[in-house]
C-alpha positions as CSV (number, residue, x, y, z in Angstrom):
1,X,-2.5,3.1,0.1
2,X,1.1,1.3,0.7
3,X,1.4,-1.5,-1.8
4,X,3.9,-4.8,-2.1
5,X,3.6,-8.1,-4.3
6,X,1.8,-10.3,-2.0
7,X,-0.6,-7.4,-0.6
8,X,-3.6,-9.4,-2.6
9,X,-2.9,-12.7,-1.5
10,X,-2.3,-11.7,1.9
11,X,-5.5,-9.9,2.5
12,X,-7.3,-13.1,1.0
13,X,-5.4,-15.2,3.8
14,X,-6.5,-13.1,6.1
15,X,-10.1,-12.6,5.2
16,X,-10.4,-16.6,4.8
17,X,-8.5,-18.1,7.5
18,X,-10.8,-19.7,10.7
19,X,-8.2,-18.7,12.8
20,X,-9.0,-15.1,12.8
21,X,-12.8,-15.3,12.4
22,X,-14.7,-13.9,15.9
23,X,-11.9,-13.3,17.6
24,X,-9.3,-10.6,18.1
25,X,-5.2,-10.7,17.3
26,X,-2.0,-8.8,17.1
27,X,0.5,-8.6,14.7
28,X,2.1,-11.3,16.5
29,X,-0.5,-14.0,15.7
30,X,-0.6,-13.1,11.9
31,X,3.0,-13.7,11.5
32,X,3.3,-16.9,13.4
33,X,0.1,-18.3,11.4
34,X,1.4,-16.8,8.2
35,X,4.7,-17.1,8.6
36,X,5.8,-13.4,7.6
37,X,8.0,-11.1,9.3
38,X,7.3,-8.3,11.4
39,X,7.3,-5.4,8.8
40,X,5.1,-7.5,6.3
41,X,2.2,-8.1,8.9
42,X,2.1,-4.5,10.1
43,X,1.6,-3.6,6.6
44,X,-1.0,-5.6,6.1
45,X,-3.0,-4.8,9.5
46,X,-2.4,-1.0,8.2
47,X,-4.1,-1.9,4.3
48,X,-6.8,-4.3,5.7
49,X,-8.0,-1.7,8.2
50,X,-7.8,1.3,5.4
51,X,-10.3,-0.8,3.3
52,X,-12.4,-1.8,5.7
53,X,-11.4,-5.6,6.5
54,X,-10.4,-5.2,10.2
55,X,-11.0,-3.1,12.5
56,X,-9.4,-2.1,16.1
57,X,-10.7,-4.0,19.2
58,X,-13.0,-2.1,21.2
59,X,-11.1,-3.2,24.4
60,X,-7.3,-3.2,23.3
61,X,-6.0,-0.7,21.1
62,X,-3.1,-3.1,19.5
63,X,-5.3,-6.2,18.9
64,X,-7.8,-6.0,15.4
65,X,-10.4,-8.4,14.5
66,X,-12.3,-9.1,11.0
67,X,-15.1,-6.4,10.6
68,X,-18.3,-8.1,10.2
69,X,-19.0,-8.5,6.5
70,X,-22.7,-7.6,4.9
């Protein structure tokens, strides 16, 4: 697992933000709504779908949504 400084708090935006709950998004979305670049939100779909926090869309293979929690 690929790690930076703001990994932690970037997965807890993601996890807790409205915007992405029941609904899927690309890369795009997360870094107009976070206001990261490119590089940094690719990361972080990559380390949030290793552990299990999104998953890929069943329709479009570049769009991820939230995996339903437990």
């Amino acid at each position: 697992m690929m790690s930076y400084p703001m990994l932690d708090y970037d997965l807890e935006t993601l996890k807790n933000t409205p915007e992405f709950q029941d609904q899927s998004f690309g890369i795009s979305r997360i870094q107009r709504f976070m206001g990261i670049g490119y590089n940094r939100a690719s990361h972080l779909v990559d380390e949030a779908m290793e552990i299990g926090i999104l998953v890929r869309d069943k329709e479009c293979d570049w769009l991820v949504r939230l995996a339903k929690q437990s």
